[in-house]
C-alpha positions in Angstrom: 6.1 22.4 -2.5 6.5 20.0 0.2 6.4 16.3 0.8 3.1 17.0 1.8 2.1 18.6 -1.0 3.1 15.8 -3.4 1.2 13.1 -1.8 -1.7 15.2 -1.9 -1.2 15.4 -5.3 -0.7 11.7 -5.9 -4.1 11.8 -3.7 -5.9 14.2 -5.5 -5.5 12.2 -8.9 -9.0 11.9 -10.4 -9.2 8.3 -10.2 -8.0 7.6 -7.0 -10.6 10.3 -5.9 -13.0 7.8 -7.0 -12.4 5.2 -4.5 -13.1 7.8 -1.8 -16.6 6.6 -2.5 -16.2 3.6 -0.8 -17.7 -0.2 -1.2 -20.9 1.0 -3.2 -19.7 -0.1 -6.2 -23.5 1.6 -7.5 -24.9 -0.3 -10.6 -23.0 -3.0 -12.2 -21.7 -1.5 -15.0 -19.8 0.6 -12.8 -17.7 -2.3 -11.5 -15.1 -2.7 -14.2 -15.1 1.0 -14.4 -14.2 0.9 -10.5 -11.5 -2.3 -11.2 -9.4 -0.3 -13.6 -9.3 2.4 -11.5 -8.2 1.1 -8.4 -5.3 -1.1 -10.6 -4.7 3.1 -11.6 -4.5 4.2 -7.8 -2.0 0.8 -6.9 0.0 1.6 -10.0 -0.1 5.4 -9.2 1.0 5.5 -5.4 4.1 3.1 -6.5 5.4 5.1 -9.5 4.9 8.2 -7.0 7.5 6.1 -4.5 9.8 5.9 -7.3 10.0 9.0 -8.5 11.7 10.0 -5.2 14.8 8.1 -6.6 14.5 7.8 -10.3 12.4 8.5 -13.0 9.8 6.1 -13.5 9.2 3.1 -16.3 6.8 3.5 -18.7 4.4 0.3 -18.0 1.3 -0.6 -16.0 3.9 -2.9 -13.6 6.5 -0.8 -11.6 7.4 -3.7 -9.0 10.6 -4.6 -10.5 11.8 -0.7 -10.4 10.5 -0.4 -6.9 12.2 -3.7 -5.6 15.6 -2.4 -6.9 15.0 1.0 -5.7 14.2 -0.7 -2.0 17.1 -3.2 -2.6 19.5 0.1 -3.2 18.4 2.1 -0.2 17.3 -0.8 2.4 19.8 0.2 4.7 17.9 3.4 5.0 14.6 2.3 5.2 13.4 0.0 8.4 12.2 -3.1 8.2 8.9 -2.2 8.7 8.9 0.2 5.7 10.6 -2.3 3.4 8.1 -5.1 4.3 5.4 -2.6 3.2 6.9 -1.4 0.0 7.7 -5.1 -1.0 4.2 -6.3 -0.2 3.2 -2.7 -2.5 5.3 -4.2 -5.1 3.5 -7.5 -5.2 0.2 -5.5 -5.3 1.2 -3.7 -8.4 2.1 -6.5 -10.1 -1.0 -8.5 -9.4 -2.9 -5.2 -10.6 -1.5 -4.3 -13.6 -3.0 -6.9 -15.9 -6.3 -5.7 -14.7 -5.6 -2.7 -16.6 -6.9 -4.2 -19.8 -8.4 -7.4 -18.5 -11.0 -4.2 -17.2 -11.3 -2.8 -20.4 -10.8 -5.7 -23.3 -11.0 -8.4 -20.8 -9.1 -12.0 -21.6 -8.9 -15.0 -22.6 -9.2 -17.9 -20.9 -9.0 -21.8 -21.8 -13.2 -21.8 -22.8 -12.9 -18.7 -24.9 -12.9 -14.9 -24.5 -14.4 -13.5 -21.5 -15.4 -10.0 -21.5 -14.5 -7.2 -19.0 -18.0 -6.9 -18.0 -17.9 -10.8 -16.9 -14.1 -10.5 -15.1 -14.5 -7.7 -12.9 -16.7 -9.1 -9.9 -17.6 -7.4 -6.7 -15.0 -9.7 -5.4 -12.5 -8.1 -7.3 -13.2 -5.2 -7.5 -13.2 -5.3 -3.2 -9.5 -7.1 -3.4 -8.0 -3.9 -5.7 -9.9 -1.8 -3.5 -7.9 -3.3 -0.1 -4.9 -2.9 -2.3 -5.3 0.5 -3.2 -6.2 1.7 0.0 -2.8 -0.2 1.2 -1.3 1.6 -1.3 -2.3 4.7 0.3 -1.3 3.9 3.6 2.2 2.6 2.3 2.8 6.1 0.3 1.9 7.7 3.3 3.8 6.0 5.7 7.0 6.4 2.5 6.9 10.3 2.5 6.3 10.7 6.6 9.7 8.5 6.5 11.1 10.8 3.5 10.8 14.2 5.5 12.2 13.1 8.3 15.2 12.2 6.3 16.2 16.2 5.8 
């Protein structure tokens, strides 16, 4: 299996296979359906980065791991490259909450407020850009990674 392969993998994954849809989030109970799995597809492309060098941490918010990973091998990765993996590390740790804010939601100073209420279109759109990112920044990792051999 190739570097290609694994990425497809990474890409096949069932949930990120749901973005593919696009922006039609469809009927509004599908939109906190649609947040938690986007937060999936950011958490899923970074942990796939990380497993290139180490096996990954068990939690919804790899950036830490990632930033030490890129801190260890920066001198091997361009600039360009690093600036995208850090920004990929801010995205998964903006996302990760969202895992169970989608689910159980949170709460806030006036009280609980349900999943159903937290995940807007406007969210769900932001963790969309951030998956798709995502994408591009694994991408742009293992086209880097095979020219390394």
């Amino acid at each position: 299996m190739g570097l290609g392969d694994e990425l497809e993998g990474v890409e096949a994954i069932g949930v990120c296979g749901s973005l593919a849809r696009g922006r039609d989030f469809g009927p509004r109970s599908d939109i906190d359906v649609f947040v938690q799995n986007a937060q999936l597809c950011i958490e899923l492309f970074a942990k796939a980065i990380i497993a290139c060098f180490a096996e990954t941490v068990w939690r919804h918010d790899p950036s830490e791991q990632l930033l030490k990973l890129l801190e260890e091998h920066e001198g091997e990765i361009g600039e360009g490259l690093a600036a995208k993996l850090r920004t990929l590390a801010q995205d998964v740790q903006e996302a990760a909450p969202w895992d169970g804010w989608s689910v159980y939601g949170r709460m806030e100073p006036g009280g609980w407020v349900p999943a159903v209420d937290l995940c807007t279109e406007e969210r769900a759109g932001d963790l969309l850009e951030r998956a798709e990112a995502a994408f591009q920044t694994a991408s742009s990792f293992y086209s880097w990674l095979g020219g390394q051999g």
